[in-house]
N, C-alpha and C positions, 0 to 999 in steps of 0.2 A: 517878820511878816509871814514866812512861809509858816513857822510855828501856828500863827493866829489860825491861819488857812486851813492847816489840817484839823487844829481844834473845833473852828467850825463846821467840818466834814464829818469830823465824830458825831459831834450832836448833833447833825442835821440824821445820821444813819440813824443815831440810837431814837429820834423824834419820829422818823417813818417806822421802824421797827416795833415803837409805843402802839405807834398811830394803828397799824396793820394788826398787830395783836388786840386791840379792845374792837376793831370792826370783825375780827372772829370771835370775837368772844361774844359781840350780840348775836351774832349767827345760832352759835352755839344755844344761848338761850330759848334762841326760836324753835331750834331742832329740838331743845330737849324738854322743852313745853308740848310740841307735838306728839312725841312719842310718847311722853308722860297720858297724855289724853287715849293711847290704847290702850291702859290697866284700866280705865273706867269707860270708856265707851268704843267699842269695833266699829261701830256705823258712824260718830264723830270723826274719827278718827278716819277712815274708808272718805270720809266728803273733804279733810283736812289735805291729805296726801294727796286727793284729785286734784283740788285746785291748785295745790304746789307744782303738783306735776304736766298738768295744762296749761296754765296762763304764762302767755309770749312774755310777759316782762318779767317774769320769775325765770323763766327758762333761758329766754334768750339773750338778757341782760343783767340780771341779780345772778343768774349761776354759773358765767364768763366769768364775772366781778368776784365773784367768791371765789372760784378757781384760781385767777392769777393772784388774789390775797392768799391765799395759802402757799403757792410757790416764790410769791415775793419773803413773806412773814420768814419762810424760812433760810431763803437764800441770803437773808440780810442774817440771819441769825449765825448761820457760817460765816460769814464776810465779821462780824464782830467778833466772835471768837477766835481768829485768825489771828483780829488783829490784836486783839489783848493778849495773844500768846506773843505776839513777836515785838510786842511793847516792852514785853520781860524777855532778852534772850539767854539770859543768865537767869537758871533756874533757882530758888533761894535755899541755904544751906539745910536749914529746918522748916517750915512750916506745916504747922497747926488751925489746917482751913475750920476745923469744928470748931476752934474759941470763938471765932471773929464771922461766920458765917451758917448759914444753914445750908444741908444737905443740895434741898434744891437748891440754893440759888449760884452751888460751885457745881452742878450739874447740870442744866439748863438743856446743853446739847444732848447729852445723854437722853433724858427725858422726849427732849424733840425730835429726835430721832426716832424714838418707840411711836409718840403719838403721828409722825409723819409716816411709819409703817404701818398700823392703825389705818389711817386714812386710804391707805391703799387697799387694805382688805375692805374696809367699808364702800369706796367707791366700788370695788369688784360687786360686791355683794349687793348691790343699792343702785347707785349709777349706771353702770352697764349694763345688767339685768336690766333697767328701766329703758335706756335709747335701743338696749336689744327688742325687747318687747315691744315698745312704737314705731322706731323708723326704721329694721332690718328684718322684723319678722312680720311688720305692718299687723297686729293684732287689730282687732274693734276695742273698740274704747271700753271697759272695766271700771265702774264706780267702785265695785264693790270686793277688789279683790287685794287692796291694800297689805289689810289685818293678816288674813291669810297668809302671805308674802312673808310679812315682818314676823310672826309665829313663828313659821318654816325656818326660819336663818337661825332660830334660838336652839333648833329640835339639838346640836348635836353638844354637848357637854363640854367638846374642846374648842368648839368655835364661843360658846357662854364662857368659859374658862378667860381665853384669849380677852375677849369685848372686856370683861372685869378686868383683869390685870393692864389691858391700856388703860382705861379710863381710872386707875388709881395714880399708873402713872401721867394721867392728866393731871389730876389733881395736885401732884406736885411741881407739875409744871405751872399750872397756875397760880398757886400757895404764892410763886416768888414773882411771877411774870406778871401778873393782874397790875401788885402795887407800885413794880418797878416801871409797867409801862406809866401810869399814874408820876412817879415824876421824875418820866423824863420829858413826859410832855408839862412840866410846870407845877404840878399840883404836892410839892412837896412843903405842904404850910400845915395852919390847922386844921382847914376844908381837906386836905389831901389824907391828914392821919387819922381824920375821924372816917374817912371812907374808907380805912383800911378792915377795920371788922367785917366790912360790905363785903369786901373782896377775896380776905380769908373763908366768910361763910360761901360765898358763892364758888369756892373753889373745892370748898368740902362737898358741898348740898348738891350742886348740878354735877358733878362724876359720881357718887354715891345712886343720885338718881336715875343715871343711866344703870350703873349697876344692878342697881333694885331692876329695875326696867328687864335686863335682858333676864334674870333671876326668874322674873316671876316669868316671864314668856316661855321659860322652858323648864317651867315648872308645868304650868300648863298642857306640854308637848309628853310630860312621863307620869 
């Protein structure tokens, strides 16, 4: 009974943990549609950011919601790896994680780690700056000073450095997290392995694209 119990418990962790990872992952899409939209338009792009950055339900209730996703996503992400280590406490005599596994998927935390530090620079850089500039230095409202802004973070080589090297190791955080979130919430049939090209591509295509992204903005700046 108690055995049933904790099995349950597992897959109830590893179903929120599914769950919380593909609600960042649309996040992600959103964001990286938007910033896509500055290599071809600064005035799109300038009315894109405004309205993200004014409307009460964006602010005051989507970007609560997405802050505690990302402090849940990964607090459960430690809480699972915890407990997989101490499922095993006897370490095995030899193993050969590269036959049976790929890089990311016996690195997970590693990777989430970088991209949870990542996040911190981006929130400095993006977030703060932005509550700095409306509710602590009470600015007038700026349609048009977005592009600018997002330019400026690219000028210096090691911060463009930096943005590229998280977001590759995004991408291999994603390569293995996208399809395992996929079935742990159920989808491990034929509907589930034909969605996995989806998953592989959008794990290459959106971090490459940021890539591209911060590349060209400070190519731009030199």
């Amino acid at each position: 009974m108690a055995k049933s119990t904790l099995l349950k418990s597992s897959i109830a962790k590893k179903v929120a943990m599914a769950l919380s990872g593909i609600f960042l992952i649309s996040f992600l899409a959103l964001h990286f549609f938007i910033n896509m939209v500055s290599v071809f338009s600064a005035d799109a792009f300038n009315e894109m950011s405004h309205f993200m950055g004014y409307n009460p339900l964006i602010q005051f209730v989507m970007q609560p919601i997405l802050v505690a996703g990302v402090v849940f996503h990964f607090i459960m992400g430690f809480v699972l790896e915890l407990k997989n280590k101490s499922a095993r406490p006897i370490a095995y005599v030899k193993f050969d994680g590269g036959a049976n596994s790929t890089w990311a998927s016996r690195n997970m935390i590693i990777s989430g780690l970088v991209v949870l530090a990542f996040l911190g620079l981006h929130f400095y850089d993006f977030w703060v700056h932005e509550m700095v500039y409306k509710y602590v230095e009470g600015n007038a409202i700026e349609e048009t000073r977005y592009y600018g802004e997002l330019v400026a973070k690219f000028e210096s080589p090691v911060r463009t450095g930096l943005y590229s090297v998280a977001f590759i190791l995004l991408a291999l955080h994603l390569w293995h997290g996208f399809t395992s979130s996929l079935q742990s919430i159920g989808f491990d049939n034929k509907i589930g392995k034909s969605l996995h090209t989806i998953c592989y591509s959008f794990a290459v295509i959106v971090p490459a694209g940021f890539v591209f992204i911060a590349i060209f903005h400070h190519l731009i700046n030199n």
